[in-house]
C-alpha positions in Angstrom: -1.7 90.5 124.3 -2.9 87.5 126.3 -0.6 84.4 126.5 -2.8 81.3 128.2 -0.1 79.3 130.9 0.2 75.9 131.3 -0.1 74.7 134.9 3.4 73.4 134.5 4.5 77.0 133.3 3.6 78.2 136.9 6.3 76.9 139.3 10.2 75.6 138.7 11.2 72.3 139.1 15.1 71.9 140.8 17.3 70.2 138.6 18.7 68.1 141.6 21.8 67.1 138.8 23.2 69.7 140.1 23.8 68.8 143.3 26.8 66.4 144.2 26.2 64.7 147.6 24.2 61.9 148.7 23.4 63.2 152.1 23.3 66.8 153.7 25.3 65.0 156.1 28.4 65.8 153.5 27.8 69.2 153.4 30.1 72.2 154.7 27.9 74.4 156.7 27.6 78.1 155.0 30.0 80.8 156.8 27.8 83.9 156.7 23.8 84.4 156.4 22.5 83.9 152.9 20.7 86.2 150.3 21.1 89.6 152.6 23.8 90.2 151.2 22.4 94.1 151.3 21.9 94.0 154.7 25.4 91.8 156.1 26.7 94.7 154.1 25.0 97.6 156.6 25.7 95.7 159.5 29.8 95.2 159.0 30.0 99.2 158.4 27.6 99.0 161.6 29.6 97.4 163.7 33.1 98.8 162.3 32.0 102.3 162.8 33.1 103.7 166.0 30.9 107.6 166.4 28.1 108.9 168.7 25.5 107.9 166.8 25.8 105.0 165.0 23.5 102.1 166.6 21.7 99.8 164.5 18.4 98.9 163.8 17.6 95.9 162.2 14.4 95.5 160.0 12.7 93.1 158.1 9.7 90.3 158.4 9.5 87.7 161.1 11.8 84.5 160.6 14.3 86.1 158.1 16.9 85.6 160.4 17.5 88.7 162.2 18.2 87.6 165.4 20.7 84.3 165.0 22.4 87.0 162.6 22.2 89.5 165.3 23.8 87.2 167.7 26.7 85.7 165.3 27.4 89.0 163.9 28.4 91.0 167.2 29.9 88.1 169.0 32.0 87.8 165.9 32.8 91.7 166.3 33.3 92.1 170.0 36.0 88.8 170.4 38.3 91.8 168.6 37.5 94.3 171.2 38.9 94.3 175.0 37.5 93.5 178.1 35.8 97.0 179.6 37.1 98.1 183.0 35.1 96.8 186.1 32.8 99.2 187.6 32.6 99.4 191.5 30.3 101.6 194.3 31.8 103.0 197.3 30.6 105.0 200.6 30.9 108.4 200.3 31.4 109.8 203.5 31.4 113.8 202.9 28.1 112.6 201.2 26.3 109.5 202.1 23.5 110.0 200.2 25.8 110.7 196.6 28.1 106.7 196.4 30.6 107.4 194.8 32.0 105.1 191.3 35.0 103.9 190.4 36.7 102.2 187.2 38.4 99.2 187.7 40.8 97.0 185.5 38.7 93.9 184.6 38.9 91.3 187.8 40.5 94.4 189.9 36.9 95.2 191.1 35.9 91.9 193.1 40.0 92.2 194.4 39.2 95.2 195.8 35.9 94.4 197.4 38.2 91.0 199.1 41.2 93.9 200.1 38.7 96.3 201.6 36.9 93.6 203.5 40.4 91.9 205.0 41.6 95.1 205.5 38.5 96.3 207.8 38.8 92.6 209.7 42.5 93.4 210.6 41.8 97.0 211.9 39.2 96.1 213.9 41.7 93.3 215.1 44.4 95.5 215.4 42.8 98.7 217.3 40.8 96.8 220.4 44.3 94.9 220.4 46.3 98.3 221.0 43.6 99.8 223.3 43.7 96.6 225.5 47.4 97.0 225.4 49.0 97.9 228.9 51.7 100.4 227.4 47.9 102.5 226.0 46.7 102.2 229.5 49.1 103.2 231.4 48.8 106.4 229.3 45.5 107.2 229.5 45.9 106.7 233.5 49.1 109.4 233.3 47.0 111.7 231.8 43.7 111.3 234.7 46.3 111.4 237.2 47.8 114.4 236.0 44.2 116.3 235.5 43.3 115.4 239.3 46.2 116.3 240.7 45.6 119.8 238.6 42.1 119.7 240.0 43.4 119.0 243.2 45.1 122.4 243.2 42.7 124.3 242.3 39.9 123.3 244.1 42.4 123.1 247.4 43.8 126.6 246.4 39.6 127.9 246.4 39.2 125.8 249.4 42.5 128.0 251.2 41.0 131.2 249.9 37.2 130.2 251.4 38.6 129.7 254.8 40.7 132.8 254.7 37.5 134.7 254.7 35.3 133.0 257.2 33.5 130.5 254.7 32.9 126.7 254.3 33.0 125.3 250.1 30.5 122.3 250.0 29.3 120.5 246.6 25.6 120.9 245.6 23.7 119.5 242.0 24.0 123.6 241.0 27.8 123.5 241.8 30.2 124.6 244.2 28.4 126.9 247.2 30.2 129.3 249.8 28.4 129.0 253.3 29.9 131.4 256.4 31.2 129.6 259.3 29.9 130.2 263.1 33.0 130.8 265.3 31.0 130.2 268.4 32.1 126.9 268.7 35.5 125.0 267.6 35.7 123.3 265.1 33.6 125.9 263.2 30.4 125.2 261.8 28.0 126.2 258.8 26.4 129.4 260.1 22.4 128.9 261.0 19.7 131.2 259.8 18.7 132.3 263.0 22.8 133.4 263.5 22.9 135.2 259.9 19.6 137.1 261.2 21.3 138.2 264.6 24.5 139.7 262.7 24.2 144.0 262.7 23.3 145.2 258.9 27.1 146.3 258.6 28.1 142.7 259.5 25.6 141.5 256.9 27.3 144.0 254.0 30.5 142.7 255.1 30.0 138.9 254.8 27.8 139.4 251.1 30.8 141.2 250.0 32.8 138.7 250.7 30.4 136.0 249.6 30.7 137.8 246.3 34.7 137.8 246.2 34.6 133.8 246.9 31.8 133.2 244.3 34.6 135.1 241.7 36.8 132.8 242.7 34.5 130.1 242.4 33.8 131.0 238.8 37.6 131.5 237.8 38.2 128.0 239.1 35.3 126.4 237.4 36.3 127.6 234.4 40.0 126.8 234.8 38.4 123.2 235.6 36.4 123.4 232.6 39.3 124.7 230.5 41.1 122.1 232.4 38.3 119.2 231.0 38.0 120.3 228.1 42.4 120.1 227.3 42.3 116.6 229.4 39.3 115.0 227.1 41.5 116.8 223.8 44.5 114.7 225.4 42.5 111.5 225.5 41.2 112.1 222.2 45.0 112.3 220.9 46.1 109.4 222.4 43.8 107.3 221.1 43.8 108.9 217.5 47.9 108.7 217.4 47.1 104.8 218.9 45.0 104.1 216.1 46.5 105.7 213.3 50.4 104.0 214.8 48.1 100.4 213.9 46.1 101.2 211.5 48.7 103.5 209.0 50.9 100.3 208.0 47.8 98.4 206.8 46.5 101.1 204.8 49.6 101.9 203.7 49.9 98.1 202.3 46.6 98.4 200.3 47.5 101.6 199.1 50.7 100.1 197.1 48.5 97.8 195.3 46.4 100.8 193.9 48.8 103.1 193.8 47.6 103.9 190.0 44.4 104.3 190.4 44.1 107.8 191.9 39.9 107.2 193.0 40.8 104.4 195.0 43.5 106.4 196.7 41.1 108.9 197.8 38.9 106.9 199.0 41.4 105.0 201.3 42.4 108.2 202.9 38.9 109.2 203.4 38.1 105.9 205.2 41.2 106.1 207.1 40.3 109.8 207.9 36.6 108.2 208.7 38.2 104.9 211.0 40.1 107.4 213.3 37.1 109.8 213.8 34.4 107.0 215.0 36.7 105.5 217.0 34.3 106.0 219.9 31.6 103.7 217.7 34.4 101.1 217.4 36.1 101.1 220.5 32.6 100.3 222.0 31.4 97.7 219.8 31.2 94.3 221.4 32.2 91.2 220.3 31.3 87.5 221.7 33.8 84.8 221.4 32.3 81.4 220.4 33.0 78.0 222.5 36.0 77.2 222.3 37.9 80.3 221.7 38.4 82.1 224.7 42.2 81.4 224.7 42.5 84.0 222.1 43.5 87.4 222.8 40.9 88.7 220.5 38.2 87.7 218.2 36.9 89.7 215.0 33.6 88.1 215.5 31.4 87.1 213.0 30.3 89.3 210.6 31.0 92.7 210.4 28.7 95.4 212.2 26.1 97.6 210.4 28.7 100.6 210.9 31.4 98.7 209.4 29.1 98.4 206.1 30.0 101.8 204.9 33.4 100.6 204.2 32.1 97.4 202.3 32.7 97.7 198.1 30.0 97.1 195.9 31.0 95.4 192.9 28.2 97.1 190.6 29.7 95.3 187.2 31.6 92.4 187.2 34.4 91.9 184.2 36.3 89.1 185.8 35.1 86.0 183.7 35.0 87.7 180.3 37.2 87.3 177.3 35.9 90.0 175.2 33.9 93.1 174.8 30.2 92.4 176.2 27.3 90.8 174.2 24.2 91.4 176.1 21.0 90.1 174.8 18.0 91.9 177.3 14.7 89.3 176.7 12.9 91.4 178.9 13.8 95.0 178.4 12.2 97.0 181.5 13.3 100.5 182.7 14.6 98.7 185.6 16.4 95.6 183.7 18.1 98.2 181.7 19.5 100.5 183.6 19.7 99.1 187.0 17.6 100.3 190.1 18.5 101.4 194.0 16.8 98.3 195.9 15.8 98.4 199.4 15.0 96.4 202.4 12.7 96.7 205.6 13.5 97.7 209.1 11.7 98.9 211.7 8.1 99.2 209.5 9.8 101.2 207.0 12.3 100.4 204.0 15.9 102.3 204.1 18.5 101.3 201.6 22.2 102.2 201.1 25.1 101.9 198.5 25.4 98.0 198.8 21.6 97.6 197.3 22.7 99.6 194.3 22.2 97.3 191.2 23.4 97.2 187.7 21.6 96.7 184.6 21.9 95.5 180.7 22.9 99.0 180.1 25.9 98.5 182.6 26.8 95.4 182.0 27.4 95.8 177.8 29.2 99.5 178.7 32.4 98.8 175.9 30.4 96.2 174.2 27.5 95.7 172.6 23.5 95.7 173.7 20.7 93.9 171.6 17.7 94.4 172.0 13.9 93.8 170.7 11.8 96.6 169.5 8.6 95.4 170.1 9.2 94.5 173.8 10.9 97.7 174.7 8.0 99.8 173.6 5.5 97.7 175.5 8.0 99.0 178.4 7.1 102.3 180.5 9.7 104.8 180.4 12.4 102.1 179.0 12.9 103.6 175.1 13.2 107.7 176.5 15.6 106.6 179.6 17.7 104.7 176.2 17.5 107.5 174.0 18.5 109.7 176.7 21.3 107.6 177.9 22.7 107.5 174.1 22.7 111.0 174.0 24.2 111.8 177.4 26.4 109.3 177.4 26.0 108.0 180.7 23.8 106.3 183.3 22.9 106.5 186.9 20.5 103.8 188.3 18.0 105.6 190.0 14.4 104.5 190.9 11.1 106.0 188.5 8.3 107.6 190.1 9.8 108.8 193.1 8.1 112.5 192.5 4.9 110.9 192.1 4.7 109.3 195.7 2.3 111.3 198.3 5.4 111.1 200.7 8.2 111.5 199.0 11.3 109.4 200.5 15.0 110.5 200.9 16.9 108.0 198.4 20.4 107.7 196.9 21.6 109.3 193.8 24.8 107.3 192.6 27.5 108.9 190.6 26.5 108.5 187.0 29.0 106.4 185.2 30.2 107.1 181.5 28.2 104.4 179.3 30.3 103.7 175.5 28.1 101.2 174.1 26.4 100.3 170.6 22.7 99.3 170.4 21.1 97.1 168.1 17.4 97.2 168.2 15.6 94.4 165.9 12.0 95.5 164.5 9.7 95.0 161.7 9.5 97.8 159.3 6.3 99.2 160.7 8.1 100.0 163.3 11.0 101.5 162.0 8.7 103.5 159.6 6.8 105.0 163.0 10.3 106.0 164.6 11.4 107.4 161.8 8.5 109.6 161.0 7.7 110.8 164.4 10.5 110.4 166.4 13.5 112.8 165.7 16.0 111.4 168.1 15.6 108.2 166.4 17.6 109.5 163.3 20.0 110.9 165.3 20.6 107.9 167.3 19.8 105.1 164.8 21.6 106.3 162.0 22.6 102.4 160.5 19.5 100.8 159.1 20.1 96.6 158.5 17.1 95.9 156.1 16.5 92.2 155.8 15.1 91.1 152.3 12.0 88.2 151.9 13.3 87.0 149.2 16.6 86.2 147.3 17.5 85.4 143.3 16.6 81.7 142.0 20.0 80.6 140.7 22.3 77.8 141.1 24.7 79.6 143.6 22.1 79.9 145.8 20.3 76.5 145.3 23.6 75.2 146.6 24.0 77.8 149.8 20.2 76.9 150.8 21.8 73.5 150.5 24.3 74.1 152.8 21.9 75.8 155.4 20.2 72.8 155.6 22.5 70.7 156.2 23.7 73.3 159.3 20.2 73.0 160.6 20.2 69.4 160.3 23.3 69.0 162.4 22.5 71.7 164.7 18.5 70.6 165.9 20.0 66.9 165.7 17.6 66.5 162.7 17.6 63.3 160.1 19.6 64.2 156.9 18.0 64.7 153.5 18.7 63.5 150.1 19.0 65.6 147.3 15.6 65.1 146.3 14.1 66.1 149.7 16.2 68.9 149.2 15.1 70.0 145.7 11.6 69.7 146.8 12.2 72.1 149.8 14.1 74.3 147.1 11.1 74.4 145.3 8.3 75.0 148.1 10.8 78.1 148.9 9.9 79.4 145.6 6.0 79.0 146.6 6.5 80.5 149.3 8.4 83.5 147.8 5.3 83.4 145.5 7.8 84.0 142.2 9.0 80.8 140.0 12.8 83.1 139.9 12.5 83.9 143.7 13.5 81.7 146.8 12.0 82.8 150.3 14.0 83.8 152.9 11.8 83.6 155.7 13.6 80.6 157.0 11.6 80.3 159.9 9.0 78.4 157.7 11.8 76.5 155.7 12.9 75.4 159.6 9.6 74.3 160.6 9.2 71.7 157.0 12.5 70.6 157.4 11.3 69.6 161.5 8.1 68.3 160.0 9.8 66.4 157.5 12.3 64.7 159.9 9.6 63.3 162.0 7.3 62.0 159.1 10.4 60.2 158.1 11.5 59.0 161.4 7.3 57.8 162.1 8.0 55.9 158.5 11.2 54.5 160.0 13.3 55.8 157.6 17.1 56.8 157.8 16.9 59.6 155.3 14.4 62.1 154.6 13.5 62.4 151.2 11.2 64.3 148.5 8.1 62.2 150.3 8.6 63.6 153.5 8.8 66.7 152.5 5.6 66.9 150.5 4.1 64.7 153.4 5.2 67.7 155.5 3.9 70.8 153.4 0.3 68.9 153.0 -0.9 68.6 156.3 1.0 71.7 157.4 -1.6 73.0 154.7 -4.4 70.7 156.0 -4.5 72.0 159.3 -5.0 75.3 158.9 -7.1 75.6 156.0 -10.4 74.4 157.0 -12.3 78.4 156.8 -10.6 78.2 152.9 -12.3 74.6 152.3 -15.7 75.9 153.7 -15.4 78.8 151.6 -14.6 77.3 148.5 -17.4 74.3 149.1 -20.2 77.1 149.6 -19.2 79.1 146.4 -19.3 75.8 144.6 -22.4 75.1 145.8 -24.2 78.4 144.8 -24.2 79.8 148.2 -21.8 82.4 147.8 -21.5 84.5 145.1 -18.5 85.8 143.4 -19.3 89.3 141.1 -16.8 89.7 137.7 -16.4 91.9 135.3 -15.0 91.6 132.0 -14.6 88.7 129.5 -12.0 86.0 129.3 -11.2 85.1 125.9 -8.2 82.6 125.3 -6.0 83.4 122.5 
C-alpha cells in the first residue's frame, strides 16, 4: 500500500531542549571516537594481541576518522610498552663487506659511538707517544746492533774462508761474487782475463773447483743472513706489537668494563684491538701537522681522524635515546627505500664506493618494538615497498640493502649488513576496495593482516549520541581555534548529519564534512562580526557549500524544465 509523505515527514528536526549549555565552550571534550564502537572494539584486541600475525588494517570511507583514531589509539597503546634497545653498525674486519649489528640498551648506542671515538683519539695519542719514547728506541737500536754484529761474523767468517783459497769477495746488484787473486804482485789483485787464459787446463780445474766450494759458502751465508733478516725484522715486529699492546691494553681494558654485559661489543673490542696491533705499520706512518700555536706539545692527535681510522668509527643505525615509550612511526611517504633503509654512497675518484658508516635506517627500523602506520594507497603506488613488507613480517627481520643491483649492466661490489630481528605491528589504513583486492588475491595478506578495523558511515539517531556529536564539536572548536556554537547551530549541524547520512534515524560519520561546515560556519560568523556561531551560520554554510558545486545539477534541471531533455517513466502514480 502507498502512504503519500509530507515534506516535513522527510527529515528530523533536533529537539535542542535537550541540550544544557549555552556555548560548546562548556563542553567536556569526548574521551574515545564516536559511533565505531564496532571498530574501537577490533582495534583494542588489535593492539592488545601480541602473535606473528596480527597487524591491522583499517577500513572504511574517507573522513570517518581513521587516521586521528589511528594516531590516538597506538600512542595511547605504546606509552605502556618500553623503550626498544638501540641498534648500532660496526666494522667487521674478518669481513668488510658483511658490518656487523649490535643491540644496544636505549641511549647506550650514541655512548658507545662517543667511547669508541675517544678511545681511538687516545691510542693514536698513546702509541706515536711510546714509539717516540727513548726507552723504545734504544731497543730497536739493540736489536740492529746485534744483527750487524751477527752479519759482521758471517760475512767476515766468508771473507777468511775466500782468502784461504786464493779469492777476493766483492758486492755486485746479483750478490756476493768470488774473483781469484793474481799473486804476481803484493798486495794481491783481482786476476785479469788475459792471466785466467795463461793458467794450464789443470790450474783452470783447480781454481773452478774451488770457485765452486766458496760459492757454497756463499749460499750457506746468504741464507744464514736471510734467516738472520727474516728473525731480526720478527724481533722488530715484537717489539713494537708488545709496545703497543703495553699502551693500548689498559685503554681497552677500561671500555671493556663498561660493556662487560654485552657479549657483541666485547668481541668486537678484541677484534679491533687484534686489528690496531696488526696495521701498526699504517699508523706508525701516518702524519700529523700541528697547528700554530701548538708546537710546545709533545704530540698532537690532529684533526680529524684518518680514512683508516674510519673502520673503527660506530654507526648509530637507530637511535632510542630521546624516547619515552615504544615507537609510533607514521611513514607519509612509504618508498622501498624510506621503509627499510638503504646503503648510501659517495664519489671518489670518478666512481662511488661506500662503507658501513653510509648504512641508513628506515621506518621499518626505527618502529622495531613499536608500532608502524601506514597508508594503503601510497604504499601500493610504491615499487617493491608492499612484497619487501610482507616479506619482512614473515621473516621477521630486515637488512637494508639497495633494489636493482642485479639489473645493472656492471654489477658493483656492495655491502650486505647483518639483518637485524624486526618485532613490530603494522597498521595499514585503506578503503574497503582495497581491502577487498588483498583479500581476494593476495594470500599473504590473510596471514599477515589477520585484525580487520571496519569504520561505519553512519551511526544511530538518538539522544546519547546527539550529545557525544555535541561534545566533538566542541573538541574541534577548541582544537582549530574555531568560534563556539550555540545549541541551535549545533542542532542544525545535528540535523544536516542526518542528510548527509541520507536516513531521518541515521547521523553521518564522515566527519570530515561535518569539519569543513563547522570551518565554514565560523567564518560566516566571524565576516557577520558575531561572537557565537549559530543556526544561521550554519545554514549560511551548507548553502553555498551547495551553491558552488552544483552548477552541472542547475543546468540540468533548467534544460529538463524547459523541454530539452527528456525524462522516460513507466508506471502510474496514483495518491491514496
Amino acid at each position: 500500500m502507498l502512504t503519500k509523505l509530507k515534506h516535513d515527514q522527510l527529515r528530523e528536526k533536533c529537539d535542542k531542549s535537550i541540550f544544557t549549555f549555552q556555548t560548546t565552550k562548556e563542553l567536556v571534550p569526548p574521551t574515545d571516537i564516536i559511533g565505531q564502537e564496532r571498530a574501537v572494539r577490533s582495534m583494542e584486541f588489535g593492539l592488545k594481541i601480541d602473535l606473528k600475525g596480527y597487524n591491522i588494517f583499517m577500513t572504511g570511507l574517507t573522513g570517518t576518522g581513521k587516521t586521528s583514531y589511528a594516531r590516538a589509539a597506538v600512542t595511547k597503546a605504546a606509552e605502556s610498552k618500553p623503550v626498544p634497545n638501540d641498534i648500532v653498525y660496526v666494522y667487521n674486519f674478518a669481513k668488510p663487506e658483511k658490518p656487523i649489528a649490535i643491540s644496544l640498551p636505549a641511549g647506550k648506542g650514541s655512548e658507545f659511538a662517543k667511547d669508541m671515538e675517544k678511545l681511538i683519539e687516545d691510542i693514536r695519542s698513546e702509541i706515536a707517544r711510546a714509539f717516540a719514547d727513548e726507552s723504545f728506541e734504544k731497543q730497536r737500536q739493540e736489536i740492529i746492533e746485534r744483527y750487524q754484529q751477527k752479519s759482521m761474523e758471517i760475512l767476515s767468517k766468508l771473507d777468511e774462508i775466500a782468502k784461504a783459497e786464493g779469492f777476493l769477495l766483492q758486492k755486485t746488484v746479483q750478490g756476493i761474487i768470488a774473483i781469484p787473486l793474481s799473486f804476481r804482485e803484493i798486495p794481491p789483485k783481482p786476476m785479469s782475463q788475459e792471466e785466467y787464459e795463461a793458467l794450464t787446463p789443470e790450474q783452470k780445474k783447480i781454481l773452478e773447483e774451488k770457485g765452486r766450494k766458496i760459492q757454497n759458502e756463499i749460499d750457506e751465508a746468504m741464507r744464514k743472513m736471510r734467516s738472520l733478516d727474516k728473525a731480526v725484522r720478527e724481533e722488530m715486529v715484537k717489539l713494537e706489537e708488545d709496545t703497543a699492546l703495553a699502551v693500548i691494553s689498559p685503554l681497552f681494558e677500561d671500555v671493556m668494563k663498561d660493556y662487560s654485559d654485552y657479549e657483541k661489543v666485547l668481541e668486537y673490542l678484541k677484534a679491533a684491538k687484534d686489528d690496531i696491533v696488526e696495521n701498526l705499520g699504517i699508523i706508525k706512518e701516518e702524519k700529523k701537522e700541528r697547528p700554530e700555536g701548538m708546537e710546545f706539545l709533545p704530540f698532537y692527535p690532529g684533526p680529524a681522524p684518518s680514512e683508516f681510522f674510519q673502520r673503527y668509527q660506530v654507526n648509530v643505525f637507530v637511535d632510542n635515546k630521546s624516547t619515552t615509550h615504544a615507537p609510533v612511526i607514521f611513514e607519509t611517504n612509504p618508498t622501498y627505500y624510506n621503509l627499510f633503509g638503504k646503503v648510501e654512497g659517495k664519489a671518489r675518484f670518478g666512481t662511488v664506493v661506500t662503507d658501513f658508516m653510509l648504512i641508513k635506517s628506515g621506518a621499518i627500523h626505527r618502529a622495531n618494538g613499536g608500532y608502524l602506520i601506514i597508508e594503503a594507497a601510497d604504499l601500493f603506488k610504491e615499487p617493491y615497498a608492499w612484497d619487501a613488507l610482507k616479506r619482512t613480517l614473515t621473516n621477521g627481520e630486515s637488512r637494508p640493502e639497495n633494489i636493482g643491483q642485479e639489473y645493472l649492466l656492471f654489477p658493483t661490489v656492495t655491502l650486505r649488513p647483518e639483518a637485524i630481528p624486526i618485532d613490530v605491528k603494522v597498521i595499514l589504513i585503506g578503503n574497503p576496495y582495497i581491502y577487498s583486492l588483498l583479500n581476494v588475491y593476495d594470500e599473504d595478506f590473510k596471514k599477515l593482516f589477520k585484525v580487520k578495523v571496519d569504520f561505519d558511515v553512519e551511526m544511530d539517531r538518538n539522544a546519547q549520541n546527539i550529545k557525544k556529536y555535541a561534545q566533538l564539536i566542541s573538541d574541534i572548536v577548541k582544537t582549530r581555534g574555531l568560534l563556539d556554537f550555540n545549541p541551535d547551530g549545533v542542532a542544525e549541524i545535528i540535523d544536516y548529519s542526518s542528510r548527509l547520512a541520507e536516513d531521518k534515524t541515521k547521523l553521518s560519520t564522515r566527519f570530515n564534512e561535518i569539519l569543513d561546515v563547522l570551518y565554514e560556519a565560523s567564518t560566516w560568523a566571524q565576516l557577520a562580526e558575531k561572537s557565537i556561531a549559530d543556526k544561521e551560520d550554519v545554514e549560511k554554510a551548507v548553502a553555498e557549500k551547495v551553491y558552488r558545486s552544483n552548477r552541472i545539477e542547475e543546468r540540468l534541471l533548467s534544460a529538463i524544465q524547459r523541454g530539452e531533455i527528456l525524462v522516460d517513466t513507466e508506471g502510474t502514480y496514483r495518491p491514496s
